[in-house]
C-alpha positions in Angstrom: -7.3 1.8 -5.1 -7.3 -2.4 -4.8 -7.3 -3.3 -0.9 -7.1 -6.4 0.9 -10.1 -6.6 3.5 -14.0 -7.1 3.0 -16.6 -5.0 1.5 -17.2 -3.4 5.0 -13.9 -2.5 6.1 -13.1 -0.9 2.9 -16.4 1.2 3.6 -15.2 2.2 7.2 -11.5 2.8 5.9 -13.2 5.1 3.5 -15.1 7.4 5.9 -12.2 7.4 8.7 -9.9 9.1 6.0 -12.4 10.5 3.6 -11.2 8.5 0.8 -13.8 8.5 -2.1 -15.5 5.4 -1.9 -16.5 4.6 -5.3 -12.8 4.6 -6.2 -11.8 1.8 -3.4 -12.0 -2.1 -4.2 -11.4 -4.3 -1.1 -10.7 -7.9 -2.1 -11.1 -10.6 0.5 -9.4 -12.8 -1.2 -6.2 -10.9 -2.2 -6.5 -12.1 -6.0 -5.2 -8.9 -7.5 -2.7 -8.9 -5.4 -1.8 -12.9 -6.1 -2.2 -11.9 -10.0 0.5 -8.9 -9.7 2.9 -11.1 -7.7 3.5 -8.8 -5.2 5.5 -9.4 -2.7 5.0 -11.6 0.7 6.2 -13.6 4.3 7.5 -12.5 7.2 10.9 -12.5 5.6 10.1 -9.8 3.0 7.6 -7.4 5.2 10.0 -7.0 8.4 13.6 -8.3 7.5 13.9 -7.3 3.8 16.9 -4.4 3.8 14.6 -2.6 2.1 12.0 -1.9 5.0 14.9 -0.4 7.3 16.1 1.7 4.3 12.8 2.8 3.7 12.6 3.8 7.5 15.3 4.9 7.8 15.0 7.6 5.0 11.7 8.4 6.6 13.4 9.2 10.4 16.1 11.3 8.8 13.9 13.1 6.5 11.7 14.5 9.1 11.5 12.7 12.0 8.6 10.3 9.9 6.0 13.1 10.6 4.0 11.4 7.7 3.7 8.9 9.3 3.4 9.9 13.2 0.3 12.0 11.4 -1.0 9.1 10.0 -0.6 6.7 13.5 -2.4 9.4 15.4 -5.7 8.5 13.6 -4.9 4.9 13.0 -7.6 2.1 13.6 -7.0 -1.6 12.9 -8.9 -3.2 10.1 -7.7 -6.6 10.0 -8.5 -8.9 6.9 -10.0 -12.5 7.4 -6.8 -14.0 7.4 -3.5 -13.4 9.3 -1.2 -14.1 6.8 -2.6 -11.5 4.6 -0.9 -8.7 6.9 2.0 -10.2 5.6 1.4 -9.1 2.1 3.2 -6.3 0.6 1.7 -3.7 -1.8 2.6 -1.5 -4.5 1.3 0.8 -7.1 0.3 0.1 -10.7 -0.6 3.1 -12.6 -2.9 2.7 -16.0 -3.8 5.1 -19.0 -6.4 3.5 -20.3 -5.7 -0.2 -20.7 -1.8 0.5 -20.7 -0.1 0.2 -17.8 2.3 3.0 -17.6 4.1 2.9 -13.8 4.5 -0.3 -12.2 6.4 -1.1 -8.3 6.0 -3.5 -6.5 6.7 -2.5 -2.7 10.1 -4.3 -1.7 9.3 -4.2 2.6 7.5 -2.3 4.7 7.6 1.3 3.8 9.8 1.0 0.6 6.9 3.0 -1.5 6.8 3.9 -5.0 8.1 7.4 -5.7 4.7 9.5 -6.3 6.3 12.3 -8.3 7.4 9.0 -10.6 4.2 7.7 -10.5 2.3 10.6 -11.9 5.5 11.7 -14.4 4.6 8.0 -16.1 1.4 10.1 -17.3 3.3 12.0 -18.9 2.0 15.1 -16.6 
């Protein structure tokens, strides 16, 4: 996983969730990010349709337990700049050097589909 934030919030991101820490990257200077063109502005992370879709979907689903669960243990690791907060992510999926699964996240909350994500393996 590529995140935006210094070596050592990457390192307390990793023990607050127990997410292996050999297999996190955090970049200060959002260049992967930059390189994939992802998505960013004001604009894009709160006013794109696609972030109230994407909540929306999340509310009716299940009242978004995932991520009330995920708020209840949630600590603020801001990156070294503000406007990085603003940048949107996604999920780029390689076998080997082929890149098999490719989204870039359209707003806030408008996720790639993991059961896509892991079909592009061919699992």
């Amino acid at each position: 996983m590529v995140s935006i934030g210094t070596a050592s919030s990457g390192e307390e991101f990793a023990r607050g969730t127990d997410f292996p820490a050999d297999g996190l990257f955090a970049s200060e200077d959002n260049a992967c990010y930059d390189a994939l063109n992802f998505y960013s502005g004001l604009m894009r992370t709160f006013f794109d349709k696609s972030t109230a879709n994407a909540m929306q979907r999340r509310f009716s689903a299940d009242g978004a337990k995932d991520l009330k669960d995920v708020m209840s243990n949630y600590k603020m690791l801001p990156p070294k700049q503000n406007t990085q907060t603003l940048i949107q992510g996604g999920v780029v999926c390689f076998d080997g050097t082929q890149d098999v699964f490719f989204h870039k996240d359209e707003g806030t909350g408008a996720h790639a589909d993991f059961d896509e994500a892991i079909a592009a393996f061919g699992v």
